[in-house]
VONUNU-48288 format. One record per residue: x, y, z negated of N, C-alpha, C in turn. Coordinates in steps of 0.1 Angstrom, whole numbers, plus 5000, padded with zeros to 4 digits. Last residue first. Example, Ala and Ser with C-alpha at 12.3 -4.5 7.8 and 13.67 -1.06 7.14 Angstrom:
2
512849784929513749894929512950004921513249434922512349554922513249674922
# end
This chain:
416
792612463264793112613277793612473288792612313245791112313249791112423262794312273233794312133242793412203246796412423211795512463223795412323239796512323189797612333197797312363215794012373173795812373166796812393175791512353184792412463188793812463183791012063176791212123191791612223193790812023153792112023157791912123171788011983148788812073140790312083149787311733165786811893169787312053160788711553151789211583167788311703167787011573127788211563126788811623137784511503135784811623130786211613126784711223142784011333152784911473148785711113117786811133127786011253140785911213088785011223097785711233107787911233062787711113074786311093084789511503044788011453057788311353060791611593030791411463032790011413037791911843053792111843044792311673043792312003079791111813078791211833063793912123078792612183089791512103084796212133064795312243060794012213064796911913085796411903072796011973064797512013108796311943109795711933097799512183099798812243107796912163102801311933095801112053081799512103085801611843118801011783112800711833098802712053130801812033140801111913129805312083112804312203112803012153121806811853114806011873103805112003103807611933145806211833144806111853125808612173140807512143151806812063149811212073127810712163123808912173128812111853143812211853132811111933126812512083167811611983165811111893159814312193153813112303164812212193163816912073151815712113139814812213146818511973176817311903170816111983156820512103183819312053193818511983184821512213156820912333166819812273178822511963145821811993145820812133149825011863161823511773164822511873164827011953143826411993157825411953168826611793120826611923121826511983134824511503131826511583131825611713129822311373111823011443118824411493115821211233085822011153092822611253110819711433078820611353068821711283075817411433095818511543092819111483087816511123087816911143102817311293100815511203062816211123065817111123075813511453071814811423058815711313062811811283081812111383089813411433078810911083060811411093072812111163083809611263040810611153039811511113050807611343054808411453049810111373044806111153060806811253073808011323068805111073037806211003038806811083052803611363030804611263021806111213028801411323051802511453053804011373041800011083043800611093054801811213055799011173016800211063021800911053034797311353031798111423018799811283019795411253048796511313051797511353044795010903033795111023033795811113043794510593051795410723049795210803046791910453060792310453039793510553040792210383081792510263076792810293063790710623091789610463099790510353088793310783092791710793082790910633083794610673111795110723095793610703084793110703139793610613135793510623117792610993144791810893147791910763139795311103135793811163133792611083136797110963152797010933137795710983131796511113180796110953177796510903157797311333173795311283180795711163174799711383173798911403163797511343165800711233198801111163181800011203170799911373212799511233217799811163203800411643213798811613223799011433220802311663195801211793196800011703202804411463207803911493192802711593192804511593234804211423231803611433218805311853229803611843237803511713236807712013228807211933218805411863222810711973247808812013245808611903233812811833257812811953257811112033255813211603263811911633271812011783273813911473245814811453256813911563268812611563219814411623225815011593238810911403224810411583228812011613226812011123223811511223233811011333240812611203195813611153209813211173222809511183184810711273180811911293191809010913193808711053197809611193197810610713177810710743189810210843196810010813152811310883156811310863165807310753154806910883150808810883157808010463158807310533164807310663163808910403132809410313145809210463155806510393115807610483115809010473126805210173122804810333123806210463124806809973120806409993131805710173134806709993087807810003095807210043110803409983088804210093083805510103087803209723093802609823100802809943101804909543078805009563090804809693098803809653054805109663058805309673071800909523056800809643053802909713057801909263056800909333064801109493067803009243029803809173044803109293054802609493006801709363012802809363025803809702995804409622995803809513000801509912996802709883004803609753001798209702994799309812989800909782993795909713019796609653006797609733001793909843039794909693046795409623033793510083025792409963035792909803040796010113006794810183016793610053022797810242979796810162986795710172995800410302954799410352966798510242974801610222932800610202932799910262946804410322941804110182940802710162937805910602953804610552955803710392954808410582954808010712949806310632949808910332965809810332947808510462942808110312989807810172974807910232961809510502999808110512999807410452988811910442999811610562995810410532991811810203015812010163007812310302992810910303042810110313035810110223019813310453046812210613041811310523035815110253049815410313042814310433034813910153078813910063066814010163049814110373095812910323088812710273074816510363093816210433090814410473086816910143104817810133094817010253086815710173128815310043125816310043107817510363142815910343145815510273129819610333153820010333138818310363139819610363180820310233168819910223159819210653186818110533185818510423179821110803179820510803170819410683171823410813202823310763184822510723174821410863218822310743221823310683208820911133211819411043215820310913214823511233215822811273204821711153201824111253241824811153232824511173219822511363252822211223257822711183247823011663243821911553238821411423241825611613251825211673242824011603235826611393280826011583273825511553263827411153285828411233276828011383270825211183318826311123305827211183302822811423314824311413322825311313316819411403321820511443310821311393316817311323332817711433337819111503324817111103322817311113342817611233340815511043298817511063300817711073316813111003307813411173304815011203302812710703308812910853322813610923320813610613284814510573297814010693305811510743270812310793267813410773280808910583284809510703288810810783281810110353274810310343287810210483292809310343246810810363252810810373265806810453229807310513240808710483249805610183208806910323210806910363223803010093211803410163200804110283208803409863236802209963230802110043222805309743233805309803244803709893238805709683205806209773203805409833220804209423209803409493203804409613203806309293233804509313231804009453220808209253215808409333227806709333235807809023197807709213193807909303202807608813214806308873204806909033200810508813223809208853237807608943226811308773199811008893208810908943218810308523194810208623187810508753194811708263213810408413214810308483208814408223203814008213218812208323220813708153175815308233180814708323192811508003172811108113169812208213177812807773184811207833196811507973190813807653161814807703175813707803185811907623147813007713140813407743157808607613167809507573156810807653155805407813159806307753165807407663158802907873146803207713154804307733158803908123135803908033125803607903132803908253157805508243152805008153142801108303163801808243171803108193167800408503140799808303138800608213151802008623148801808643132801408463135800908753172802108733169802408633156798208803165798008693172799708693170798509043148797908943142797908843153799809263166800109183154799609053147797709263186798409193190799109163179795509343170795109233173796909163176797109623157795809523149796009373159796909763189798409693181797709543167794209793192795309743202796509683195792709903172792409753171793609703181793310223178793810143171793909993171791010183192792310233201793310173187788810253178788910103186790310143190788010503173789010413165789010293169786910633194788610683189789010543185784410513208784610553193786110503195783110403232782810553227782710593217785310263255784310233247784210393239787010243279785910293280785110283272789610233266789410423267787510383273789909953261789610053252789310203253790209893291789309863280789009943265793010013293791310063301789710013292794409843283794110003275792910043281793909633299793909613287793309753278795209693319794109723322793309683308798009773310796909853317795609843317798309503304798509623295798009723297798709403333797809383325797709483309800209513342798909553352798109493343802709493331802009623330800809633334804109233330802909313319802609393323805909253345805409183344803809173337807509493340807209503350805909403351808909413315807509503318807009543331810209223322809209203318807809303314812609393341811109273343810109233339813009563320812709603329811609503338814709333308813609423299813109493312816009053312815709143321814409213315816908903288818008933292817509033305816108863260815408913270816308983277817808773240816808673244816008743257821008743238819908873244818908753254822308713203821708663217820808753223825708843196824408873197823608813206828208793169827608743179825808733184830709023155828808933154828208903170833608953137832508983151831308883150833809193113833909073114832909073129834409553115834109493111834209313120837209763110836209673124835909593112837310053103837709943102837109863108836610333098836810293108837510143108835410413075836910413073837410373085832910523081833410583072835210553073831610373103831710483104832710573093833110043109832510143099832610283107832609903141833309983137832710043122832209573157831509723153832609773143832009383185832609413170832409563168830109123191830109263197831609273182830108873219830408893209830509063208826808733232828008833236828308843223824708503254825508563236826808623240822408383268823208513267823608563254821708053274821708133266822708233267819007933298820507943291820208033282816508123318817507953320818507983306813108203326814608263319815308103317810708173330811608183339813208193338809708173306809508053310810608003322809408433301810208333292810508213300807108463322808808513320809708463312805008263312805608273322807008353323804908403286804808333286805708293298803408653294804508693286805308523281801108603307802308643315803608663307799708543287800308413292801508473309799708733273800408593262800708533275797808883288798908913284799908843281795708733283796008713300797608803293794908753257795008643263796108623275793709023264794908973250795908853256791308953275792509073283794109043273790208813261790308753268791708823276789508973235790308843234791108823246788109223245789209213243790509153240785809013251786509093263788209123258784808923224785708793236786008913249784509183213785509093207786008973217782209243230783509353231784709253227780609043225780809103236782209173235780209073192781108943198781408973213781609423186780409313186781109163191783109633173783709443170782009353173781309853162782209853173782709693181779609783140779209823157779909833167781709743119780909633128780009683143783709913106783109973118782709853127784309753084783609913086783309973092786009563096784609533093783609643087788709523106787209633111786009643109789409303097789909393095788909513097787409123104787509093090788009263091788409143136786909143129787109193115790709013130790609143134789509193129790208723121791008783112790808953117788708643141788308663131788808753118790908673166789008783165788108763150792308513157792808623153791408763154791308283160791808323149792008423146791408273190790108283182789808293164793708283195793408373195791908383190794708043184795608173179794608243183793407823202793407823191793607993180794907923227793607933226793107923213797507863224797208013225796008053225797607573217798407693203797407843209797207463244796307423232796407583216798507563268797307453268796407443255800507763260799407773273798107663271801907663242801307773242800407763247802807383259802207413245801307533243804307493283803007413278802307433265806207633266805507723276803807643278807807423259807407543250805907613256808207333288807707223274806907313263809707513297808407433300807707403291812407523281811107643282809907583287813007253285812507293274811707413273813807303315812807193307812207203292815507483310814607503318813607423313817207523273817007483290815707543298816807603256816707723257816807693276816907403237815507463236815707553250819607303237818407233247817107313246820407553220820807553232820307483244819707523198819207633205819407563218820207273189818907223191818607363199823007363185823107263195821807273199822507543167823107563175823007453187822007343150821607403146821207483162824807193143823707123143822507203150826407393136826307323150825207233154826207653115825507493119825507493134828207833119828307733107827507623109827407953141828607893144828707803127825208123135824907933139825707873137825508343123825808223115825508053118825208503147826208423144826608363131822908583161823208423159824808403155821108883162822208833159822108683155819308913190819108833174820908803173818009183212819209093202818909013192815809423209815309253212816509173213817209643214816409603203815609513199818509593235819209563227818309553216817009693256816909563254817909523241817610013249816410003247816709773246820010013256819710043242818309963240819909963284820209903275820109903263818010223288817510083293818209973287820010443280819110403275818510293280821510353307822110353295821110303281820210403330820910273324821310233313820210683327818410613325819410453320822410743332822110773322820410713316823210683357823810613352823210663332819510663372820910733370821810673357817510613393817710513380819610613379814710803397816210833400816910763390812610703395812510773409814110763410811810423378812010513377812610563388809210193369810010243379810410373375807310183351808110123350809310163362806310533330806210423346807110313338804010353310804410403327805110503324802910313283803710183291804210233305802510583276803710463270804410373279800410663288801610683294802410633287798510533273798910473285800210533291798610723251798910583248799110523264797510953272799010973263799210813257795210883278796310883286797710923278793710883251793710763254795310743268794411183241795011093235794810923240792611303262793911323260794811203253790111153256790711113264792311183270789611263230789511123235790611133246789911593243790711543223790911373231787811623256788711653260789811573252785611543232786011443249787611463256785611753225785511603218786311543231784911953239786011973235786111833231783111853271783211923259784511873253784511913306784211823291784111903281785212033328784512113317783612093310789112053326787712023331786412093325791612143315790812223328789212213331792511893306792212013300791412163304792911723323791511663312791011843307794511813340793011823348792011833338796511773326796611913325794511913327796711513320796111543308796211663310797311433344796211393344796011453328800111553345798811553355797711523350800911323329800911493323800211553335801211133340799811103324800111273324800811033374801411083362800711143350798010793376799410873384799610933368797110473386797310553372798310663382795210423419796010403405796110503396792110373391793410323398793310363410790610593375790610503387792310493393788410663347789810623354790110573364786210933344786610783347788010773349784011103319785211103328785610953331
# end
């Protein structure tokens, strides 16, 4: 099967995969390769309603750096503020571009390499400078936007306890990415064509090596920079690697059809904030119930290994949000479960650990519902630990990934 630009709607295009009259393997691949592409699409949306806007800000808010302990160093403060000129983004921008991003990235095909070194047929040096190079042309559009950006956007916010309602002390937020919508506008043709690369090679677990590389070129890129550079990119670098992970841009669609102030807009509008707390919390569960665990990357407490695991977990609640926004559970069924079935195994996951910390998580996030939250949400709560229960009776702890996608195919009927 081919892809031919352009990309049209990924649920179109994964009914036809299902219709066709690919063998079942195939069907499985390439379901799961348009379900990671539909991540990054659309960027446009048909009906920007006052409820897509909403989410769209949530969504750039997750690229804020709170700065307000600068106001203790002026010093400090001062060096943000010429960093953040026009001439100074140049300056920055030079650097990257001329000497740091070519350097970084032939670092990082070693350090990727190193990572994949159980599947050497895959990481030939061909494939490795194609994928470098598509990497590459990313950094430097992501580059260029920064580069376009003038001053600094700090807003004071003051927050409220939830428990005694007290305001808290006001925190001052920089919104380093003050047009999210632009910048993926900016990225997309390349991100695209980036994933293209990966859906045409003829092994699942290269699709993983996508986030793998761009973490690790983030990683050596934040270590050339300096204190004020880090303030100012840092999340341009994690608005990279998440555009390929979490799904927020379709979550922005699927609020198009939700009504501000309904029910489950303001359900999805609670709950995404607290993303990043709740992470933190399942996987500081995870450390305590599980300190000797260890997979292919190191044991949970390795930097590496945290990252990757917060970001995972990032991900499974951003799904979650969007079969509520979606009303279907078919994101988690046809795009979450394929792709950890491919992925999990290829890096030392048991499924046995995997169901664990779900179990952790999907606890957590109930934990933190209104009693009236929860009639729209435990259907799917409930749906996806059964669609990954499901898989785990099916695989047991198998890591034959062929035989892995050909055991599932009937779980959730991809093959009708």
């Amino acid at each position: 099967m081919q892809i031919h630009k352009p990309f049209f709607v990924a649920a179109d295009l994964i009914n036809s995969v299902c219709i066709s009259p690919e063998p079942i393997w195939a069907k499985i691949f390439w379901i799961t390769v348009l379900g990671l592409i539909a991540m990054l699409l659309p960027t446009s949306y048909a009906t920007k309603t006052s409820s897509v806007e909403l989410l769209i800000n949530l969504w750039a808010e997750r690229y804020t750096v709170d700065v307000s302990s600068l106001s203790k160093n002026p010093k400090f403060y001062g060096e943000l503020v010429k960093a953040a000129r026009p001439e100074s983004r140049s300056l920055t921008a030079s650097k990257l571009l001329n000497n740091v991003l070519s350097r970084t990235m032939a670092q990082v095909e070693i350090h990727a390499k190193s990572l994949y070194e159980y599947i050497p047929e895959l990481i030939n040096s061909h494939s490795g400078i194609k994928i470098t190079q598509f990497a590459c042309e990313v950094y430097q559009k992501l580059v260029f936007v920064y580069q376009q950006q003038s001053g600094l956007v700090i807003t004071p916010v003051t927050k409220q306890t939830a428990i005694s309602g007290i305001a808290e002390p006001i925190t001052l937020l920089l919104r380093a990415i003050p047009d999210i919508e632009n910048l993926a506008k900016q990225l997309e043709e390349s991100l695209l064509k980036y994933q293209e690369q990966h859906s045409m090679t003829n092994d699942r677990r290269l699709i993983g090596f996508l986030t793998t590389l761009f973490k690790f070129s983030n990683k050596i890129l934040i270590s050339q920079l300096t204190s004020v550079e880090k303030v100012l990119l840092c999340p341009y670098f994690k608005f990279v690697e998440e555009q390929i992970s979490l799904p927020w841009q379709r979550i922005c669609v699927a609020a198009a059809s939700h009504q501000p102030g309904s029910q489950t807009l303001t359900l999805v509008e609670r709950m995404l904030p607290l993303t990043d707390e709740i992470s933190s919390t399942v996987y500081f569960k995870m450390l305590q119930r599980f300190p000797e665990h260890r997979n292919l990357r190191g044991g949970l407490g390795d930097p590496d290994v945290t990252h990757s695991s917060l970001r995972d977990l990032h991900m499974f609640q951003c799904y979650l949000w969007l079969c509520v926004l979606e009303a279907n559970l078919k994101p988690v069924e046809n795009e979450l479960v394929p792709l950890c079935v491919m992925v999990l195994p290829s890096v030392g996951v048991k499924w046995e650990m995997t169901h664990k910390w779900l179990r952790l998580l999907l606890d957590e996030i109930e934990s933190r519902l209104l009693p009236e939250d929860k009639p729209l949400v435990l259907n799917y709560i409930q749906g996806t630990e059964s669609a990954f229960y499901a898989v785990r009776q099916s695989l047991g702890d198998d890591t034959d990934i062929a035989k892995d996608l050909r055991k599932i195919a009937g779980l959730f009927d991809l093959g009708h």
